[in-house]
C-alpha positions as CSV (number, residue, x, y, z in Angstrom):
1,X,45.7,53.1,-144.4
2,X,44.9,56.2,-142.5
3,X,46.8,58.5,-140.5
4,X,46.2,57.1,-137.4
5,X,47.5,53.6,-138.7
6,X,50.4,55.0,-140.6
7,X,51.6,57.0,-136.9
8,X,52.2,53.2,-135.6
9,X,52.8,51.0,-138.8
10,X,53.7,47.9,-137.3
11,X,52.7,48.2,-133.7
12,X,55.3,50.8,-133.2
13,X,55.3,54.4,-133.4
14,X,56.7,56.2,-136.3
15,X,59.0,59.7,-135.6
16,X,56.3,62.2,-136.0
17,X,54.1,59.3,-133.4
18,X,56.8,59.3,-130.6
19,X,57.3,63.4,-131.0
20,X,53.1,63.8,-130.9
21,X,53.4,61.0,-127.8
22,X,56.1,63.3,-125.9
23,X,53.6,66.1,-126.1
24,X,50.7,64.5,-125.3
25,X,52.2,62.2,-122.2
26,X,53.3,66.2,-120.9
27,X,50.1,67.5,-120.9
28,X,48.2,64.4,-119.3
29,X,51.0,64.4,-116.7
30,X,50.5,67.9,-116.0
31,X,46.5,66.9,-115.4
32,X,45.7,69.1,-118.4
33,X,43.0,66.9,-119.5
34,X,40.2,64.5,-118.3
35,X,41.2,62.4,-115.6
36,X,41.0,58.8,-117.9
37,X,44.1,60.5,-119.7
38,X,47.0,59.3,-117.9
39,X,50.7,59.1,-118.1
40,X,52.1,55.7,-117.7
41,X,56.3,55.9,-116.4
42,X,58.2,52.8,-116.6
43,X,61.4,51.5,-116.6
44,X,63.2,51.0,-119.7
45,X,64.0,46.7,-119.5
46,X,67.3,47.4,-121.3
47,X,68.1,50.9,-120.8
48,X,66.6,51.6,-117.5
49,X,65.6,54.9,-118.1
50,X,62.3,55.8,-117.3
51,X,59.9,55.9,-120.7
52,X,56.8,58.1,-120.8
53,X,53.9,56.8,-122.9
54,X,50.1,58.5,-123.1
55,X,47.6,56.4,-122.1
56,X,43.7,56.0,-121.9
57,X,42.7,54.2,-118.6
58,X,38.7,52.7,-118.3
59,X,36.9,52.0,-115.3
60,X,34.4,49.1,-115.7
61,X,33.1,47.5,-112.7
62,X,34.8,50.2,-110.4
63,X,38.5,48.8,-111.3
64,X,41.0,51.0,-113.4
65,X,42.5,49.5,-116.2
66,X,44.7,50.0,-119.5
67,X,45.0,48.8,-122.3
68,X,47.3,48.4,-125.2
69,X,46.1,49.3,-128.4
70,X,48.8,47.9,-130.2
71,X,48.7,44.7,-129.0
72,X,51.8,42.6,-127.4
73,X,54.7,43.7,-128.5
74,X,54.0,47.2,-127.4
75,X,57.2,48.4,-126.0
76,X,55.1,49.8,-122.6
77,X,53.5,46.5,-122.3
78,X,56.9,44.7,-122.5
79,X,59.1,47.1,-120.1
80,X,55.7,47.0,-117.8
81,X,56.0,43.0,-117.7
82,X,60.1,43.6,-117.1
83,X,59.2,45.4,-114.0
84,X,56.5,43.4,-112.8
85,X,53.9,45.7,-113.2
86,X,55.7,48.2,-110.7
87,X,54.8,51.5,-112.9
88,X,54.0,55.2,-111.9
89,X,50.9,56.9,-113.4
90,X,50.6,60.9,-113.5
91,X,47.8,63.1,-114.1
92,X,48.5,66.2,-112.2
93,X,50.3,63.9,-109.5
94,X,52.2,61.0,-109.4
95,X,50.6,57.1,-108.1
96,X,52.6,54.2,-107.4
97,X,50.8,51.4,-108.9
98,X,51.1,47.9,-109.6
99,X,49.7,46.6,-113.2
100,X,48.1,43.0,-113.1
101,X,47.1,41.4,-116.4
102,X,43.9,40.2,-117.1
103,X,43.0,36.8,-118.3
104,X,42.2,36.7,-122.2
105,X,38.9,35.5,-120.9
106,X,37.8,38.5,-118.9
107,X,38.7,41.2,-121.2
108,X,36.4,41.3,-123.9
109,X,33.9,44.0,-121.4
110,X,37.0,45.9,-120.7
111,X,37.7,46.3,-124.4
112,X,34.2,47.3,-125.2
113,X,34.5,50.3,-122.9
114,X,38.1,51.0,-124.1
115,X,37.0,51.3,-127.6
116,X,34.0,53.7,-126.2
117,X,36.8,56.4,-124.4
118,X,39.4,56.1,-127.1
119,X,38.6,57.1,-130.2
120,X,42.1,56.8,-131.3
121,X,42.9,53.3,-131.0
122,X,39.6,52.6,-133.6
123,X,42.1,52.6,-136.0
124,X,44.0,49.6,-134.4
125,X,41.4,47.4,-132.9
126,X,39.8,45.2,-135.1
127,X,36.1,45.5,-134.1
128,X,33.8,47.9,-134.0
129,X,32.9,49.7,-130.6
130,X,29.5,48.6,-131.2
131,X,29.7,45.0,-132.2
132,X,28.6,42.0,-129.8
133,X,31.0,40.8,-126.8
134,X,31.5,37.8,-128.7
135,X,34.0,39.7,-131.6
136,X,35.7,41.6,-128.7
137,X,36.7,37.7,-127.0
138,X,37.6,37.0,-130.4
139,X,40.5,39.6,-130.4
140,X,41.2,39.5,-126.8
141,X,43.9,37.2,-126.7
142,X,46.0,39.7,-129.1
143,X,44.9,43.2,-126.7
144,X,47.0,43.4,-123.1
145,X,44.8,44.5,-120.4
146,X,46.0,45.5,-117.1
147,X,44.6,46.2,-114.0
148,X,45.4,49.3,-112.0
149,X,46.1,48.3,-108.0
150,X,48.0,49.6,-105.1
151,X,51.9,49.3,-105.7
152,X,53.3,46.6,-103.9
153,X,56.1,48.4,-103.0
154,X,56.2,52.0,-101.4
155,X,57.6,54.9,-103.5
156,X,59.2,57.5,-103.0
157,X,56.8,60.5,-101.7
158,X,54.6,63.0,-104.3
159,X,56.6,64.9,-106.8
């Protein structure tokens, strides 16, 4: 096991993961880093408090989408479900945005390119970045992806 699998050891993050994801979520919040480095803000299903997770977001086709390295029970994927897909994302400004999910079917291109801008969550995927579309259907079903649109709601004005 290496560090990167040890950090989030049964799909969730260890201590020294969630201090290292506070961090991180800051900085990409703050826009200090590329623009595919986002902060994802969603409401807590049982505590309702607003939870902060990092997040690499891929553009394939000219859609956004994210995706969740750690597979379903990812607590972001399951509070993002709770809310139904109403979610904030932040990279040097906040975006009301609604998250869709993608048909297993349709994912495996979208997990290809995730693999490509995410070095990180190598460690978690089971298929190389390289391999043919057909492994990345293969694992799709397990891998959430969502697609970034337009909030269905309005939001409260920039922060």
């Amino acid at each position: 096991m290496n560090l990167k699998q040890w950090l989030y050891r049964g799909g969730r993050p260890n201590r020294v993961a969630r201090v290292l994801d506070r961090g991180t979520a800051v900085l990409y919040a703050r826009g200090v880093a590329p623009d595919y480095l986002v902060t994802l803000e969603v409401p807590g299903r049982r505590s309702g408090r607003t939870v902060t997770v990092p997040l690499v977001m891929v553009v394939v086709g000219g859609e956004r989408y994210l995706v969740s390295m750690l597979g379903e029970q990812a607590n972001w994927v399951r509070n993002a479900r709770a809310a139904a897909g109403e979610v904030t994302l932040r990279h040097g400004h906040r975006e009301r945005v609604c998250l869709r999910e993608v048909p297993p079917e349709r994912r495996a291109p979208i997990l290809r390119e995730y693999l490509r801008r995410a070095p990180n969550a190598r460690a978690h995927v089971p298929v190389d970045r390289d391999a043919p579309l057909a492994e990345f259907e293969r694992v799709a079903p397990g891998l959430p992806v969502f697609r970034v649109g337009p909030a269905a709601t309005p939001g409260p004005g920039p922060a």
